[in-house]
C-alpha atoms as one frame of an Amber mdcrd trajectory, in Angstrom:
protein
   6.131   0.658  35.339   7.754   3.632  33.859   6.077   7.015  33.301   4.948
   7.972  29.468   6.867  10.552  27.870   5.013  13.867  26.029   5.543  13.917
  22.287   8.557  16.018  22.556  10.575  14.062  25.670  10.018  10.695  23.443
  11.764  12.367  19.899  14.344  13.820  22.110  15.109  10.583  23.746  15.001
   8.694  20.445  17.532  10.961  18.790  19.900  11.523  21.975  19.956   7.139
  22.129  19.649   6.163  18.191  23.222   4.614  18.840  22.405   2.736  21.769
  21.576  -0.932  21.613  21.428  -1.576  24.836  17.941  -1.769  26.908  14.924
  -1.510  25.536  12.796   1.797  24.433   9.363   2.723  26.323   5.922   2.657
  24.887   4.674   5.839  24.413   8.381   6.534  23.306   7.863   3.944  20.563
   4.481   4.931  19.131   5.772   8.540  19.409   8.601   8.235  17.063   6.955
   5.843  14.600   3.845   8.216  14.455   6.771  11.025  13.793   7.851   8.895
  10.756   4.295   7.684   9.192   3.563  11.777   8.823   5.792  12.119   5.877
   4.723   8.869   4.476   1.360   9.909   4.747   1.501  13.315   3.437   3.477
  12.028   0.268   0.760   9.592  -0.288  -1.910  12.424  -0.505  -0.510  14.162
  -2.900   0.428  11.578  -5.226  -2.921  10.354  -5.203  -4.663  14.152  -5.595
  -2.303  15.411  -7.788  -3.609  13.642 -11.626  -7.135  15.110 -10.527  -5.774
  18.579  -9.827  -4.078  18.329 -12.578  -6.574  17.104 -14.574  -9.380  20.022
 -13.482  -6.946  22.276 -14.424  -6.840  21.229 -17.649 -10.489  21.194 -18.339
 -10.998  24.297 -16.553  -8.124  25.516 -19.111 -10.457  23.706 -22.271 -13.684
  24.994 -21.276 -12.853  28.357 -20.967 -11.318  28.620 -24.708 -13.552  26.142
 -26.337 -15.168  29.185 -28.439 -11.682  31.038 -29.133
C-alpha cells in the first residue's frame, strides 16, 4: 500500500502527470484534487444564492431611510 500524499504533494503530482494515462492515481491524491476543484464550485454557489438578499437589504435599507424625504 502506498503512502498518502499532504495536500500540496497530491496537486503537484496531479498537475506534473495531467498528460499521463498510464497507471492509476492514489487516494488521498484523488480526493485532494477533486476537493481543490469543488472550492470554486462551492464558493460561486454562495454567492449566487446570498447575493438577491444583499441586494435586496440594500435596497430597503436605501427606502427606509428616505421614506420621509
Amino acid at each position: 500500500m502506498k503512502p498518502t500524499l499532504s495536500f500540496t504533494e497530491a496537486i503537484s503530482t496531479c498537475f506534473n502527470k495531467y498528460a499521463d494515462f498510464n497507471g492509476r492515481a492514489r487516494r488521498s491524491e484523488f480526493w485532494w484534487f477533486y476537493l481543490l476543484g469543488s472550492i470554486p464550485g462551492w464558493i460561486n454557489y454562495t454567492i449566487q444564492l446570498s447575493a438577491p438578499s444583499i441586494a435586496i437589504s440594500i435596497i430597503f435599507v436605501y427606502y427606509r431611510q428616505n421614506i420621509f424625504v
